[in-house]
PyMOL Python script that loads the backbone (N, CA, C, O; Angstrom):
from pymol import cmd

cmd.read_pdbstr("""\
ATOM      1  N   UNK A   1       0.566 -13.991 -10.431  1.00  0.00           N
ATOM      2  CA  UNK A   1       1.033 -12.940 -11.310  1.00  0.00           C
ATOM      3  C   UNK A   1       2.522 -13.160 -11.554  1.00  0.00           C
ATOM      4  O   UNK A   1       3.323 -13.201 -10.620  1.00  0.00           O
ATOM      5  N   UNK A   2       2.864 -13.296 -12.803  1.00  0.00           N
ATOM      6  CA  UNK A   2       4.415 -12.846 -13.046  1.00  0.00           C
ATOM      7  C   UNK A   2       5.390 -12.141 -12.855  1.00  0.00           C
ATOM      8  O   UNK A   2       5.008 -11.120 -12.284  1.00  0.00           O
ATOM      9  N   UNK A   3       6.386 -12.131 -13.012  1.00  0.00           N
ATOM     10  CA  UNK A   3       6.953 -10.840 -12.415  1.00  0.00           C
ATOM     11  C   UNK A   3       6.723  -9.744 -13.036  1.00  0.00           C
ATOM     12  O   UNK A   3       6.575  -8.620 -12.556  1.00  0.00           O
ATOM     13  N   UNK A   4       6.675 -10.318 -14.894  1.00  0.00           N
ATOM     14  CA  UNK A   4       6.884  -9.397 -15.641  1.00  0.00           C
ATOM     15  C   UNK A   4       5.118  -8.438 -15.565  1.00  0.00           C
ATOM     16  O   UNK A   4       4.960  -7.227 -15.718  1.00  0.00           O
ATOM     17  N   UNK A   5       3.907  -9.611 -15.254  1.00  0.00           N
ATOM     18  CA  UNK A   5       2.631  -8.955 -14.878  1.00  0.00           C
ATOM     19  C   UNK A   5       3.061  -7.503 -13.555  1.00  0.00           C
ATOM     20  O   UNK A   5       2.991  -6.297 -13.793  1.00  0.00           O
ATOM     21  N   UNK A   6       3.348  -7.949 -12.646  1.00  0.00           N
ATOM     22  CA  UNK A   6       3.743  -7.210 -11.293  1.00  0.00           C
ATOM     23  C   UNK A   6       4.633  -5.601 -11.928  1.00  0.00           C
ATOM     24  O   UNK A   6       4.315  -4.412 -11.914  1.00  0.00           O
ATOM     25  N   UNK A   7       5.498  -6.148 -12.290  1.00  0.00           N
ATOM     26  CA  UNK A   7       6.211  -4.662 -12.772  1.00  0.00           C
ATOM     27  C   UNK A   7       5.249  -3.855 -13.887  1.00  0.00           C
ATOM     28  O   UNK A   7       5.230  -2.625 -13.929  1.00  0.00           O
ATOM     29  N   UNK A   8       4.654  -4.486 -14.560  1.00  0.00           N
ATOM     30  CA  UNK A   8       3.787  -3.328 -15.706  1.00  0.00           C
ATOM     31  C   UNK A   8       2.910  -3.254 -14.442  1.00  0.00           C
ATOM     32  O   UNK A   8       3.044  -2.110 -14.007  1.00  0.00           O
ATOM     33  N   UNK A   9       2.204  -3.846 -13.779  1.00  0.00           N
ATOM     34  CA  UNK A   9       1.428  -3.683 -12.680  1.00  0.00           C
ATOM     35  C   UNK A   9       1.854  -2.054 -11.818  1.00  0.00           C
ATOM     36  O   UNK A   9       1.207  -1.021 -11.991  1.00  0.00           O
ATOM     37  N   UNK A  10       2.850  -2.157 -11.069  1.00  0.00           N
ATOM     38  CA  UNK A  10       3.423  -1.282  -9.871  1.00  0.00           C
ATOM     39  C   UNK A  10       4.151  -0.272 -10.877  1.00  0.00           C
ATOM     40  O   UNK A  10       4.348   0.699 -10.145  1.00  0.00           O
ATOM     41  N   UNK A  11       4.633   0.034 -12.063  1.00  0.00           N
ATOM     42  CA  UNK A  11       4.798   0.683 -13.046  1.00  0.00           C
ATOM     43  C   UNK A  11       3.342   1.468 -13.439  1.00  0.00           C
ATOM     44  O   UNK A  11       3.338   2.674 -13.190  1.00  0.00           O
ATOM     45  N   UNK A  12       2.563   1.106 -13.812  1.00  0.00           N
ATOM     46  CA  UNK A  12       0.901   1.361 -13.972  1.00  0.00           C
ATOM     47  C   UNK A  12       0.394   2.474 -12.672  1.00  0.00           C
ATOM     48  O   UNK A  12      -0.079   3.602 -12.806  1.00  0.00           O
ATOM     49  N   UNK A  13       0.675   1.720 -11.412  1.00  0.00           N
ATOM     50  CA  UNK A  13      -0.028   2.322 -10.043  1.00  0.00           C
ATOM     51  C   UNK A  13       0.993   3.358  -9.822  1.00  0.00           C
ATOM     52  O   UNK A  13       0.718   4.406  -9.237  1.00  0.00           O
ATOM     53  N   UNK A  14       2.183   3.086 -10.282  1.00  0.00           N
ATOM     54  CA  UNK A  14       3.480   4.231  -9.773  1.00  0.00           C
ATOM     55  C   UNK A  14       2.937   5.796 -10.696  1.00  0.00           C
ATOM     56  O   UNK A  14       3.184   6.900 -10.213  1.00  0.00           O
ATOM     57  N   UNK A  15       2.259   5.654 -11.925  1.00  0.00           N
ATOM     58  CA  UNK A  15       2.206   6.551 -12.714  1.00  0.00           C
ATOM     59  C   UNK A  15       0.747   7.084 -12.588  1.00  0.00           C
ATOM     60  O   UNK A  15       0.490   8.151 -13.145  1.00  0.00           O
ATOM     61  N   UNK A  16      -0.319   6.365 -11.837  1.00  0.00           N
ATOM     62  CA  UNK A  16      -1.310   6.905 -10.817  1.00  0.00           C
ATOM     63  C   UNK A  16      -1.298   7.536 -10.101  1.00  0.00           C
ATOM     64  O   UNK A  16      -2.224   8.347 -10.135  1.00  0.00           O
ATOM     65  N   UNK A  17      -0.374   7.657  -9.026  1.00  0.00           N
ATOM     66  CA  UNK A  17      -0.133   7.568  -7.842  1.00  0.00           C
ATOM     67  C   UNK A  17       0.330   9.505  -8.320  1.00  0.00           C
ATOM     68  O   UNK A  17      -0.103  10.556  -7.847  1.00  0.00           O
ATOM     69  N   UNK A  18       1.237   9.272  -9.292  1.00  0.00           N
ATOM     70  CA  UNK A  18       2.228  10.687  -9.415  1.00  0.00           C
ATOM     71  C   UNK A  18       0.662  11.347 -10.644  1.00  0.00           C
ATOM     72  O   UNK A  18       0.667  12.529 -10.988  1.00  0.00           O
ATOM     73  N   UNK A  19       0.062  10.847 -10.894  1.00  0.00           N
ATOM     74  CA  UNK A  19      -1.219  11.825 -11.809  1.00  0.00           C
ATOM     75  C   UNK A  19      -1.750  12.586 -10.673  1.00  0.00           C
ATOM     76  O   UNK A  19      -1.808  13.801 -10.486  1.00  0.00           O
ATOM     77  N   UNK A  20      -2.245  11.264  -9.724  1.00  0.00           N
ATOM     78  CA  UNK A  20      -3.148  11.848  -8.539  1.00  0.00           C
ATOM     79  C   UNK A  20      -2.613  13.242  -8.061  1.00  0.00           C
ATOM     80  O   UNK A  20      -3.161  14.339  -8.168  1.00  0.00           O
ATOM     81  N   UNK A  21      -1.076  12.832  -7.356  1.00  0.00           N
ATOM     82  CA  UNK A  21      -0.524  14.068  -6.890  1.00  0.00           C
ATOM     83  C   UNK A  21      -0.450  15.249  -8.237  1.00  0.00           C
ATOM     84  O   UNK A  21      -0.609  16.333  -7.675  1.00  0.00           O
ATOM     85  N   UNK A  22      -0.331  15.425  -9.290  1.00  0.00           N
ATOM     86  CA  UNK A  22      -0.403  16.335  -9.976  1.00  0.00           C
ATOM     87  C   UNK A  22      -1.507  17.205 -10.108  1.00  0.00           C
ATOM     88  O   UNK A  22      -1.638  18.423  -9.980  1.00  0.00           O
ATOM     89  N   UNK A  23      -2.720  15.723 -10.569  1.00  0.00           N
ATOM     90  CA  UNK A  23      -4.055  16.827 -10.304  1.00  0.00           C
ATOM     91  C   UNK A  23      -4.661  17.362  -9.089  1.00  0.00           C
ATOM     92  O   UNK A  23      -5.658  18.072  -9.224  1.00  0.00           O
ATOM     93  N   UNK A  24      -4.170  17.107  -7.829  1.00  0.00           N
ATOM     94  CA  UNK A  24      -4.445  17.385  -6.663  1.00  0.00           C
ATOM     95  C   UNK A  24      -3.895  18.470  -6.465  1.00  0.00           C
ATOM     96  O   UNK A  24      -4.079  18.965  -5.353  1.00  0.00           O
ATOM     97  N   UNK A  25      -3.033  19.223  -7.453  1.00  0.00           N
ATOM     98  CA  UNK A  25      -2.353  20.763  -7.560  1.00  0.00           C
ATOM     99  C   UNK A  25      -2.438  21.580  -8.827  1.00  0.00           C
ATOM    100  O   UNK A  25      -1.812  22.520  -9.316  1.00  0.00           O
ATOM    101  N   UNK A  26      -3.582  20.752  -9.188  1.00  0.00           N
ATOM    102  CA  UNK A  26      -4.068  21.426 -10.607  1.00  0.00           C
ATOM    103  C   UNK A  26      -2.991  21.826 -11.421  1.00  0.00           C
ATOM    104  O   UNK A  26      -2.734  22.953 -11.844  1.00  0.00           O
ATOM    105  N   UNK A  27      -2.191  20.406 -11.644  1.00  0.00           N
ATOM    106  CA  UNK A  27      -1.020  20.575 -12.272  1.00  0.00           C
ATOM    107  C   UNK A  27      -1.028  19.379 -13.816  1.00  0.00           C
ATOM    108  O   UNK A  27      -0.095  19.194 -14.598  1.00  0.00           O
ATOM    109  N   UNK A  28      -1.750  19.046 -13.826  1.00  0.00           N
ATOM    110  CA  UNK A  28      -2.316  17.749 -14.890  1.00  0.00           C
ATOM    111  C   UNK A  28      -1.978  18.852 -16.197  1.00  0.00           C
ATOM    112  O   UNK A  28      -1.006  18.604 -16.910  1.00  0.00           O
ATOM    113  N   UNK A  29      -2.492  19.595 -16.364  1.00  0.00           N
ATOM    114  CA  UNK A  29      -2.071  20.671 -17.503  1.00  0.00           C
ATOM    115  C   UNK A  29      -1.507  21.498 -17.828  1.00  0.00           C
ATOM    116  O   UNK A  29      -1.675  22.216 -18.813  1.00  0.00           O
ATOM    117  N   UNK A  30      -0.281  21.541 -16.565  1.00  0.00           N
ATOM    118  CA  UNK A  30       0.889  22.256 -16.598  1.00  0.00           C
ATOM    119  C   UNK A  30       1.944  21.258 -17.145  1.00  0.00           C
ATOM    120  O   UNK A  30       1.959  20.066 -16.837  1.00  0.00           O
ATOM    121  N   UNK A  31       3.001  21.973 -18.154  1.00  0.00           N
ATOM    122  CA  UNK A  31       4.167  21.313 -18.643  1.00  0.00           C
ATOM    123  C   UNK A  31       5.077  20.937 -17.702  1.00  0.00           C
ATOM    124  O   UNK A  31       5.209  21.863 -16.902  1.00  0.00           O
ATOM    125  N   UNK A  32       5.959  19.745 -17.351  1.00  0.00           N
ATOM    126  CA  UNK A  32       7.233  19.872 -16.527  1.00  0.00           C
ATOM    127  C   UNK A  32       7.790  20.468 -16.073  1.00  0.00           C
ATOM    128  O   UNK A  32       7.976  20.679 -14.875  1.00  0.00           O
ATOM    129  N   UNK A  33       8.330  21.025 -17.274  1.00  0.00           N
ATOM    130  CA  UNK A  33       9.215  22.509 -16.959  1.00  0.00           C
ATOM    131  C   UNK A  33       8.839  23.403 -16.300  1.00  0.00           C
ATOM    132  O   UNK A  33       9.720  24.217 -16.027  1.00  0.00           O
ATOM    133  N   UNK A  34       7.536  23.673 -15.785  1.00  0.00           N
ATOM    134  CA  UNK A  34       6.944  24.326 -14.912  1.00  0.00           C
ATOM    135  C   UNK A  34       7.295  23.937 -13.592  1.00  0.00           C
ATOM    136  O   UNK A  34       7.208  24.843 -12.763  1.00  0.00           O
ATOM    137  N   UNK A  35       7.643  22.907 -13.208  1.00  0.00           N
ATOM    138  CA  UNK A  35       7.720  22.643 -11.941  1.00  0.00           C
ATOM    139  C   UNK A  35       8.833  22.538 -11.402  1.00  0.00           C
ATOM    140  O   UNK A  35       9.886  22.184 -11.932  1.00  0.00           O
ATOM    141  N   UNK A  36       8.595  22.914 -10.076  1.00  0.00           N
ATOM    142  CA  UNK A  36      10.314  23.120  -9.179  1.00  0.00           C
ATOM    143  C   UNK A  36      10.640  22.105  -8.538  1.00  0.00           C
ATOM    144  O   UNK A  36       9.744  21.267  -8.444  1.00  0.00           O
ATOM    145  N   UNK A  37      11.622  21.860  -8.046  1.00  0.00           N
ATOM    146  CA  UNK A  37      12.454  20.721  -7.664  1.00  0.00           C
ATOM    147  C   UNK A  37      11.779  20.188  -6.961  1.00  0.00           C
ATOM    148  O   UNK A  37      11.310  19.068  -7.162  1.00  0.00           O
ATOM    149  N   UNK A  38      11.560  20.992  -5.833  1.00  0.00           N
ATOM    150  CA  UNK A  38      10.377  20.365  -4.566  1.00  0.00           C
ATOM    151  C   UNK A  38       9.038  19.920  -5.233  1.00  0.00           C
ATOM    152  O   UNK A  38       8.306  19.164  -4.595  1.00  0.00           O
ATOM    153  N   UNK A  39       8.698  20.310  -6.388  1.00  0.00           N
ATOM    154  CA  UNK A  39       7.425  19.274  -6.950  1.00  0.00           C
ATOM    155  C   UNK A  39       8.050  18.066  -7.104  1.00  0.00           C
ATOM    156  O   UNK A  39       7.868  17.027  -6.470  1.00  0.00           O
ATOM    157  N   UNK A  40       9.027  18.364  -8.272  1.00  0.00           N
ATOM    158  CA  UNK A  40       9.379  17.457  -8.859  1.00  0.00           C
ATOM    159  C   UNK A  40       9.793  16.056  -7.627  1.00  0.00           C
ATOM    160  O   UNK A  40       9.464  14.871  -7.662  1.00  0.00           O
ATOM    161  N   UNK A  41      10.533  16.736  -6.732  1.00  0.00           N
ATOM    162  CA  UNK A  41      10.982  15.264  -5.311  1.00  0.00           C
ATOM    163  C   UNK A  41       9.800  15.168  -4.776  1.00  0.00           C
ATOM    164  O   UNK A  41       9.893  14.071  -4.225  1.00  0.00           O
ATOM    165  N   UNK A  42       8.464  15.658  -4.492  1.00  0.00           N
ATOM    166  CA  UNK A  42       7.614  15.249  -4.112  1.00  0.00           C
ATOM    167  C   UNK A  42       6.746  13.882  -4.920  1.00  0.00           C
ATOM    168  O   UNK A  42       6.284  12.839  -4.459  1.00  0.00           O
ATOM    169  N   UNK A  43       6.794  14.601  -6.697  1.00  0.00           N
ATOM    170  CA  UNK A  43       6.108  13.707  -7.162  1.00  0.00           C
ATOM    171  C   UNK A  43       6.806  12.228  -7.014  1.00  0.00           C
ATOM    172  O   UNK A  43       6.108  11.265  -6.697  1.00  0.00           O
ATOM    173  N   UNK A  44       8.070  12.102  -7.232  1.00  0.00           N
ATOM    174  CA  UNK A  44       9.099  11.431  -6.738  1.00  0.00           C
ATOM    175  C   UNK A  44       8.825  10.615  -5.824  1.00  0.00           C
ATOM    176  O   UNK A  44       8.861   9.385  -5.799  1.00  0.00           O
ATOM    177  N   UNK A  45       8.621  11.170  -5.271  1.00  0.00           N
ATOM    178  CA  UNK A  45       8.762  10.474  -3.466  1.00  0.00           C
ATOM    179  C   UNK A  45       6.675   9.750  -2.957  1.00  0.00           C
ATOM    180  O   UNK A  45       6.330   9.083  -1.982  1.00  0.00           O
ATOM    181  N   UNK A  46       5.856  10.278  -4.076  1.00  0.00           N
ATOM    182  CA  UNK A  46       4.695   9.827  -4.245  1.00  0.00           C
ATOM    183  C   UNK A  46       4.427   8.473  -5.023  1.00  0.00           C
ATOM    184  O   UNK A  46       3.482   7.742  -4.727  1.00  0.00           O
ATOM    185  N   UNK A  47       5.532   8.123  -6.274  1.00  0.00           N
ATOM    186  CA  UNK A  47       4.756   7.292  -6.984  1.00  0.00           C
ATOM    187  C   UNK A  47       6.458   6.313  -6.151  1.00  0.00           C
ATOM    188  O   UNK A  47       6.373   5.132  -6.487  1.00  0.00           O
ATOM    189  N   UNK A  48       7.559   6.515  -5.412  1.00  0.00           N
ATOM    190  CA  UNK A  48       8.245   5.867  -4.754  1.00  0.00           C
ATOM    191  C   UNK A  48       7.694   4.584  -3.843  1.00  0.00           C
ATOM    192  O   UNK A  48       7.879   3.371  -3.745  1.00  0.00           O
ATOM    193  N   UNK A  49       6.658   5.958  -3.062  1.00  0.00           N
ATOM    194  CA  UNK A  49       6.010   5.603  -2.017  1.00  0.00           C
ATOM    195  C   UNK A  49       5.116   4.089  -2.233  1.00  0.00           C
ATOM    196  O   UNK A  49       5.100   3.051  -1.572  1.00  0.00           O
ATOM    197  N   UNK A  50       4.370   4.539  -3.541  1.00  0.00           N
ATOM    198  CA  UNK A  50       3.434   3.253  -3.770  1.00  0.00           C
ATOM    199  C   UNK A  50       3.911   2.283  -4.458  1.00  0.00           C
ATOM    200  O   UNK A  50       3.277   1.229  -4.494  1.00  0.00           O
ATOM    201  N   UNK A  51       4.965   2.399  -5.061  1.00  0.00           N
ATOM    202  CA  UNK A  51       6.089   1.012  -5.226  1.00  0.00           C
ATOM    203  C   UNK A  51       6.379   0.234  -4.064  1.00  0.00           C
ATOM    204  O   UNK A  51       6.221  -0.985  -4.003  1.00  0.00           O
ATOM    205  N   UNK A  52       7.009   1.307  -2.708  1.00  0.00           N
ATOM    206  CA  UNK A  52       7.650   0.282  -1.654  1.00  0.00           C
ATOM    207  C   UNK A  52       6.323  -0.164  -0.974  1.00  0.00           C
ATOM    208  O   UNK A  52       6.460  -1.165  -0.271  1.00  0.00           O
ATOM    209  N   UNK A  53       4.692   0.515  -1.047  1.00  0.00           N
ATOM    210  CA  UNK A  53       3.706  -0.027  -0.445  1.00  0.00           C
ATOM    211  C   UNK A  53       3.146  -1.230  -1.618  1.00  0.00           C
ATOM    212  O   UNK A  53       2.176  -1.865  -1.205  1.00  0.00           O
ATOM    213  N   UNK A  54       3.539  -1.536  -2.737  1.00  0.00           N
ATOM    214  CA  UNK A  54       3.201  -2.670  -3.401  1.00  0.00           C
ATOM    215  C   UNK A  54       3.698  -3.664  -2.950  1.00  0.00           C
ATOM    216  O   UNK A  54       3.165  -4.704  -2.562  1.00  0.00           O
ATOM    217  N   UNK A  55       5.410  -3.169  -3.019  1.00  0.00           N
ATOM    218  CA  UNK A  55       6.379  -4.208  -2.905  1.00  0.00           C
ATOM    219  C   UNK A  55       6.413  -5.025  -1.324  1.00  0.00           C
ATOM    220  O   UNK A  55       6.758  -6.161  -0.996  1.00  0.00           O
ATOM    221  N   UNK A  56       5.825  -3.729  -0.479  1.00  0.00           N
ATOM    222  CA  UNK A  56       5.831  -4.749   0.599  1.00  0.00           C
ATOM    223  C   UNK A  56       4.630  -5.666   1.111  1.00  0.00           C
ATOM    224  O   UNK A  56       4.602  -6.371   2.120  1.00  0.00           O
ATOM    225  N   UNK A  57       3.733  -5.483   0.228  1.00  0.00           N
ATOM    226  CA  UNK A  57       2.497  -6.260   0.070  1.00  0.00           C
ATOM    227  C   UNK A  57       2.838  -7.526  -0.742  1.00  0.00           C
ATOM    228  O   UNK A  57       2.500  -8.575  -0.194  1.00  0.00           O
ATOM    229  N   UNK A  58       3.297  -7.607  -1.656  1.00  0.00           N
ATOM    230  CA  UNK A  58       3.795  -8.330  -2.495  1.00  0.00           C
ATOM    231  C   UNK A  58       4.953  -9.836  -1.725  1.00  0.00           C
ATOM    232  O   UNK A  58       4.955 -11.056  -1.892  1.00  0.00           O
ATOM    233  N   UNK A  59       5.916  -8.732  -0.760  1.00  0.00           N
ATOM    234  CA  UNK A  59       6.524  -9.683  -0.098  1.00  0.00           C
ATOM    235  C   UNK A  59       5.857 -10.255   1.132  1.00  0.00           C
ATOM    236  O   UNK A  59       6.365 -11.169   1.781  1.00  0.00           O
ATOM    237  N   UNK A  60       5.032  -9.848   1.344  1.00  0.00           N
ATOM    238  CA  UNK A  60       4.162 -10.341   2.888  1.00  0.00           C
ATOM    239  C   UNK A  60       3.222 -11.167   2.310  1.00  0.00           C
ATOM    240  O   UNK A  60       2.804 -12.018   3.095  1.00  0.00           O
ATOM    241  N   UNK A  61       2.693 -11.208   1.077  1.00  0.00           N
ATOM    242  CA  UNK A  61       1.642 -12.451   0.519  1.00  0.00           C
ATOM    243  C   UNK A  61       2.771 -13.346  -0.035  1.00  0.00           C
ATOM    244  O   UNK A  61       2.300 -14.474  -0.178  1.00  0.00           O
ATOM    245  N   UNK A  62       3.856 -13.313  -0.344  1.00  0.00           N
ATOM    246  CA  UNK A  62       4.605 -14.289  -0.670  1.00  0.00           C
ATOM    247  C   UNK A  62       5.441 -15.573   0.780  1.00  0.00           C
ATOM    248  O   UNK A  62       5.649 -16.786   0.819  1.00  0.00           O
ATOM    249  N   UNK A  63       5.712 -14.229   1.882  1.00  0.00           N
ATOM    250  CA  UNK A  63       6.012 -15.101   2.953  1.00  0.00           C
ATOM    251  C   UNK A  63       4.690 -15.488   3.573  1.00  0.00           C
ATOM    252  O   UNK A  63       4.963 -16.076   4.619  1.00  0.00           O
ATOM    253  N   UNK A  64       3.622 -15.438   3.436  1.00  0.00           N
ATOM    254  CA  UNK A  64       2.220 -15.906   3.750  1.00  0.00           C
ATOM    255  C   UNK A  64       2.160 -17.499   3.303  1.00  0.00           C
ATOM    256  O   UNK A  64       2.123 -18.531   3.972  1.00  0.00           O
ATOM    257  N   UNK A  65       2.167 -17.189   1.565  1.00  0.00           N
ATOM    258  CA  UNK A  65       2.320 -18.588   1.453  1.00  0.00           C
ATOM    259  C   UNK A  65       3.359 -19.761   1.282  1.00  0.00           C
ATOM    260  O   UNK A  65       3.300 -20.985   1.164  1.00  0.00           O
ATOM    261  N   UNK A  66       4.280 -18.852   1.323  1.00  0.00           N
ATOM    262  CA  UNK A  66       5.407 -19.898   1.902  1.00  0.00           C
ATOM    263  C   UNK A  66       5.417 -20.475   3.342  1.00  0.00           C
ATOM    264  O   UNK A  66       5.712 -21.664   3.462  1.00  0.00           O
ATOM    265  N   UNK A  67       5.078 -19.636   4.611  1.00  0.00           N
ATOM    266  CA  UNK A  67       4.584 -20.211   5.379  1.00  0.00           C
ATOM    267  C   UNK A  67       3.347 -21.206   5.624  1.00  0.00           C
ATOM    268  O   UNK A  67       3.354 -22.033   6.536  1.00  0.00           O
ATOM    269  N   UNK A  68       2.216 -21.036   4.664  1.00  0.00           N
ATOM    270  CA  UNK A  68       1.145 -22.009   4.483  1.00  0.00           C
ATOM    271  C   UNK A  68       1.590 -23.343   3.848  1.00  0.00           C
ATOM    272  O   UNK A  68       0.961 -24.373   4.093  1.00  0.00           O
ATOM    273  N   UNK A  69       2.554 -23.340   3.122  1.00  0.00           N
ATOM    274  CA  UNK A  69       2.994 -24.333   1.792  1.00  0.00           C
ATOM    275  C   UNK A  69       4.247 -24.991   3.445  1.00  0.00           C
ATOM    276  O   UNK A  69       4.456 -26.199   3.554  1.00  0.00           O
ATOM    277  N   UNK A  70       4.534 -24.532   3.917  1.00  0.00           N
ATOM    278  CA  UNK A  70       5.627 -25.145   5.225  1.00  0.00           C
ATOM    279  C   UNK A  70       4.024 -25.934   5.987  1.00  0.00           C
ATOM    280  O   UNK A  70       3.557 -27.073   5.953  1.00  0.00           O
ATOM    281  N   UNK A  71       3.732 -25.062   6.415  1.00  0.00           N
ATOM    282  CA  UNK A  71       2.798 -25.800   7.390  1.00  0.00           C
ATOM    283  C   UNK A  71       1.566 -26.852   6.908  1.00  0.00           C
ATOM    284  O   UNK A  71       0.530 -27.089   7.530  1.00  0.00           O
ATOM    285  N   UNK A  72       1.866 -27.243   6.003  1.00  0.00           N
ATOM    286  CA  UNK A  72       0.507 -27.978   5.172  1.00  0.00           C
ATOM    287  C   UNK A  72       1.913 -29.318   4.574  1.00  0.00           C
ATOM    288  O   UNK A  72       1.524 -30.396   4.125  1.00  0.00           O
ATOM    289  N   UNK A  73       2.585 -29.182   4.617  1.00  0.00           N
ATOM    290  CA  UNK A  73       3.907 -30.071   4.549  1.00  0.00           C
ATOM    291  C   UNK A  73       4.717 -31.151   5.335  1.00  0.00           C
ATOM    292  O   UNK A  73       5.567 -32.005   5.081  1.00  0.00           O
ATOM    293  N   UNK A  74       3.739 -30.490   6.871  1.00  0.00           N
ATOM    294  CA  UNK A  74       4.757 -30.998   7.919  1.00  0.00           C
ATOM    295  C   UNK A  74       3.496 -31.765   8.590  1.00  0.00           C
ATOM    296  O   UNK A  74       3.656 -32.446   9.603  1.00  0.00           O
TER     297      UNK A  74
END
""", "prot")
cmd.dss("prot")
cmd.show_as("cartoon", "prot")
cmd.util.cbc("prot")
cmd.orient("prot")
């Protein structure tokens, strides 16, 4: 995957991630402006969350095969 694939990718799941939490408060059909700060840093801190759980998936299959590509070398 590209980078530029990966970011529409984790961009995509980031805006999942914050639906899920919305409709999980029967909030999918409430306007913004409806919501208070503490939604708002929650939703925040939800579609955050599954960025740094992409990103660190992302970097652990990359040092995976950089370690395979070392050891298949030597």
């Amino acid at each position: 995957m590209t980078d530029d694939e990966w970011q529409a990718f984790v961009t995509t799941e980031a805006a999942k991630a914050a639906g899920a939490w919305l409709e999980a408060r029967g909030g999918l059909h409430r306007p913004i402006r409806s919501l208070t700060l503490a939604d708002l840093e929650a939703l925040a801190d939800t579609a955050i969350g599954r960025f740094i759980v992409l990103a660190s998936e992302r970097i652990r299959e990359r040092q995976d095969a950089d370690e395979l590509r070392h050891l298949l070398l030597m």
